[in-house]
N, C-alpha and C positions, 0 to 999 in steps of 0.2 A: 504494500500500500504506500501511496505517497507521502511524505512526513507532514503532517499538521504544525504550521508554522509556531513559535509561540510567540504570545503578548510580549512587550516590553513593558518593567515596571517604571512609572516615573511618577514624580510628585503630585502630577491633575489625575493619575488614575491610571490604569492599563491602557496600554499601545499597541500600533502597528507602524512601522515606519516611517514615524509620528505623529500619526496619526489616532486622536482617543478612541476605541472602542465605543459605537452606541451601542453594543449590549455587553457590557462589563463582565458580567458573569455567565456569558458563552466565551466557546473558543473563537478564533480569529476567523476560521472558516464558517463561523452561523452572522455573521455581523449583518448580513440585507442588502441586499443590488445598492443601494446609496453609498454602504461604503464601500464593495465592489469598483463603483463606480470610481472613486477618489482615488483609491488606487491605482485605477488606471490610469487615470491624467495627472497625476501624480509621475509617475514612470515615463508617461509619452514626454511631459515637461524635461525631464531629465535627460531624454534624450537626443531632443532637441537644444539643449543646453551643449551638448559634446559632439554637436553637427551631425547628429544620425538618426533619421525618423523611418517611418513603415516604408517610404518608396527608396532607403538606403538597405533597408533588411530584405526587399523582396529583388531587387537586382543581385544583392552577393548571394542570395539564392539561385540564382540562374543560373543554368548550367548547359552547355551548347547541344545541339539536340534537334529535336523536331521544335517546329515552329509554325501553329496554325493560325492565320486572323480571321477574326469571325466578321460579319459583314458591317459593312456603315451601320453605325447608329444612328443616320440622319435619313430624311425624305425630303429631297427637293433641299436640302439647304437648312431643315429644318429638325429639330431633334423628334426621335417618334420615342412614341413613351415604352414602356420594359409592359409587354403582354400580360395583365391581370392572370393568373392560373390557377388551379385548386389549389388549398393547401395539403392535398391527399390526406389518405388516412391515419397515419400517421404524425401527425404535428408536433404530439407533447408539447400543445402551447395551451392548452386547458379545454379547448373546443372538442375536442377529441377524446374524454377520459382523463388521463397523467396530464401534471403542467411542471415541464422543466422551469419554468419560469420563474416559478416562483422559489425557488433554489439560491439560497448565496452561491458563490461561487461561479455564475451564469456567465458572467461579462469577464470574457476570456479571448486569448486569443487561439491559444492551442489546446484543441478540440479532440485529441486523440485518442485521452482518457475517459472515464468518468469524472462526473464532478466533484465526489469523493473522495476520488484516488484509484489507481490499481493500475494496471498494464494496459499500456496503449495496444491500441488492436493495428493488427500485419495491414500490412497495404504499400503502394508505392505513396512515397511522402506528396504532397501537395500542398503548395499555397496558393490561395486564391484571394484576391481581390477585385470587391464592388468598390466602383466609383459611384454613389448615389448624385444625381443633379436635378434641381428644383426648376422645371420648366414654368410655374409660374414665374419665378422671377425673374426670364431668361434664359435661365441654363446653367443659373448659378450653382457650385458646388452648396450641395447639403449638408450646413455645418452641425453638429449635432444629435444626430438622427439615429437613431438605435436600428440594428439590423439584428436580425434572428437567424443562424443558418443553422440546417440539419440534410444530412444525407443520410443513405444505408453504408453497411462496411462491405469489405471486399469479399465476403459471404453474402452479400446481397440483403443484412438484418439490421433491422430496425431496433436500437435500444428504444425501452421502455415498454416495445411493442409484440415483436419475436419470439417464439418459443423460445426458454433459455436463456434471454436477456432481458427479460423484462425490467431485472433489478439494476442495468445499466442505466448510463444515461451519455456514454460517447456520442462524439459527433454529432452534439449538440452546444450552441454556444450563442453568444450573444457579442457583440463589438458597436462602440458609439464613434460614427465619422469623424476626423477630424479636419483641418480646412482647408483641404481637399476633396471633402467629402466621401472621404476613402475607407475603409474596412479592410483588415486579412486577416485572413485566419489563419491556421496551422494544420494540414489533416493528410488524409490518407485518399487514396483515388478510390471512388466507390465502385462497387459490382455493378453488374447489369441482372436482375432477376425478369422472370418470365412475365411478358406483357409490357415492361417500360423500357424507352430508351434511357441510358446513365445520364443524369440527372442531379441536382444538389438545388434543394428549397430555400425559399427566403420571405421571410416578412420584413417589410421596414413601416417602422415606428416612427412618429412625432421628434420622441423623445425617448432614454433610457427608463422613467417614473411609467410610461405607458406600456409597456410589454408586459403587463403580469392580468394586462386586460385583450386578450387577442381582437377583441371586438374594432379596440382602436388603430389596429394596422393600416397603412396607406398605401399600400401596394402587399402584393402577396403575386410571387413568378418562380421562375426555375431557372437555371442556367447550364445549359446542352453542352456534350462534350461531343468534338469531331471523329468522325471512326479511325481513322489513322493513330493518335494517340489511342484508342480503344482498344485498336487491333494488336500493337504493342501492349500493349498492361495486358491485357488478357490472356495473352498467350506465356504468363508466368504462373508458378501454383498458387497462388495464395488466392486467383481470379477462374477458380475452376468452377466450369458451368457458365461463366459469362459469355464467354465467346460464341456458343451455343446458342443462348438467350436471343443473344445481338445477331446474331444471323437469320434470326427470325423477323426483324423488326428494321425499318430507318427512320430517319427523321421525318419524311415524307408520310407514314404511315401511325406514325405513334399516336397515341390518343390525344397526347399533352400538345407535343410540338405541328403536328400535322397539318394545324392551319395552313402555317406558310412555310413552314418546314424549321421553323427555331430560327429563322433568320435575322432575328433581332437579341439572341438569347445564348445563341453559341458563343463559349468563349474564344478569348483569344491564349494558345499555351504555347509556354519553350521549356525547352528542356527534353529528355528521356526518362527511361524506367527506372533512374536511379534520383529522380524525384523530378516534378516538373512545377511550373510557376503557372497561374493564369491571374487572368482579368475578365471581366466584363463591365462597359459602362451601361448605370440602372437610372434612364430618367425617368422622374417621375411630375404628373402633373396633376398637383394636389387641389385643382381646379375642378378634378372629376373626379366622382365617386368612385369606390372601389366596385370593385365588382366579382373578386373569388375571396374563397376563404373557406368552401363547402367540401362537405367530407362525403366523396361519392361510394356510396358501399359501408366505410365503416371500417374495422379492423378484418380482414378476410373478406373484404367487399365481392361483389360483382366486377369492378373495373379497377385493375395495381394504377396508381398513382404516385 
């Protein structure tokens, strides 16, 4: 298990990196997304202080390789917003059954583990970041804005959800933009199980105080991976049964992406199987209501989302 950090003692009370504890008498890890929250901008300060932020941590990540871009985020000149999607049946955002959310610990970057601790799960490593942008104002980066992301693991399972893992909660996480409007996380390349193209969910939030309400998400989409990276990762063991799956399915015909083929939603990655970096940029235009967040089926639904 991963070690449980401890309190520092000092004269106002018990600590965290000096920061006081608002519950005194839990440990460091039950403290509440608010001081979750401080700690992370707490850290991003600091390291912006020694000239090193998320878009210096995800280049020395880069590693030479394949390289696919996914298509214009624009029409005509003009940004098109990131396609409303289900939030499948699986959420663990509360709508669903379980709510990772409501979990200290949530507002993280690296997602490997459980929120408690234990052994991160096999997969090829991946970093991904959203760009969120506020098409009301422009186009302006979304400074602020909480993002929610979960996928499956390289077995194709859903923590909280899966036979066998329901006591998990990997590859689940939560990260607030900074001004850039940027988010990344830290994870593993998910499987491909039967019925869905490979895939990685997202809600974005107002704010970090509004996730523990899924009600109030402002977009909810997916972001598609190109088959070539696919065809690579799956042809390793840890992605056995994927390749399979995905022979079955393209983006053309998927349930989720099929509209128009993910063409707004695929990422862009670099790198190989010895871990690779992506991006997607997620406009959003908070102008217009949302319009997904329904759980088709259920857990063992009629339709994998």
């Amino acid at each position: 298990m991963a070690r449980i950090p401890a309190p520092e003692s000092t004269s106002a009370g018990p600590a965290y990196e000096g920061r006081l504890l608002d519950r005194p008498d839990e440990e460091v890890v039950d403290q509440g997304i608010a001081f979750d929250l401080r700690t992370l901008v707490s850290r991003r300060n600091a390291l912006s202080l020694l000239g090193l932020g998320t878009g210096a941590a995800v280049l020395a990540a880069c590693t030479p390789g394949t390289e696919t871009t996914t298509a214009s985020a624009t029409a005509s000149g003009n940004l098109t917003e990131i396609p409303d999607e289900t939030a499948g049946p699986y959420p663990g955002d509360g709508s669903n059954g379980p709510d990772v959310l409501e979990e200290s610990g949530i507002v993280r970057r690296d997602i490997r583990a459980s929120v408690a601790g234990g052994d991160p799960v096999p997969g090829v490593p991946l970093d991904f970041t959203f760009t969120v942008l506020d098409m009301a104002n422009g186009g302006v980066p979304m400074v602020g804005a909480a993002v929610y992301a979960w996928h499956c693991s390289a077995a194709g399972l859903y923590s909280m959800y899966s036979d066998g893992v329901t006591e998990e909660t990997w590859l689940r996480g939560v990260q607030v933009t900074d001004d850039d409007g940027a988010v990344t996380f830290t994870s593993v390349m998910p499987g491909c199980y039967a019925g869905r193209w490979t895939h990685i969910h997202f809600e974005v939030y107002p704010t970090v105080d509004d996730v523990e309400d899924s009600s109030k998400a402002i977009a909810t989409s997916q972001m598609a991976f190109p088959q070539n990276v696919l065809d690579a990762t799956y042809a390793l063991a840890d992605y056995d049964g994927s390749a399979a799956n995905l022979a079955q399915l393209s983006l053309a015909t998927d349930n989720v992406f099929g509209d128009d083929g993910g063409v707004h939603q695929i990422g862009t990655f670099k790198g190989g199987t010895d871990g690779y970096v992506a991006t997607l940029t997620v406009p959003i235009d908070t102008a217009t209501a949302p319009t997904a967040g329904g759980v088709p089926g259920g857990p063992g639904g009629d339709r994998p989302s």
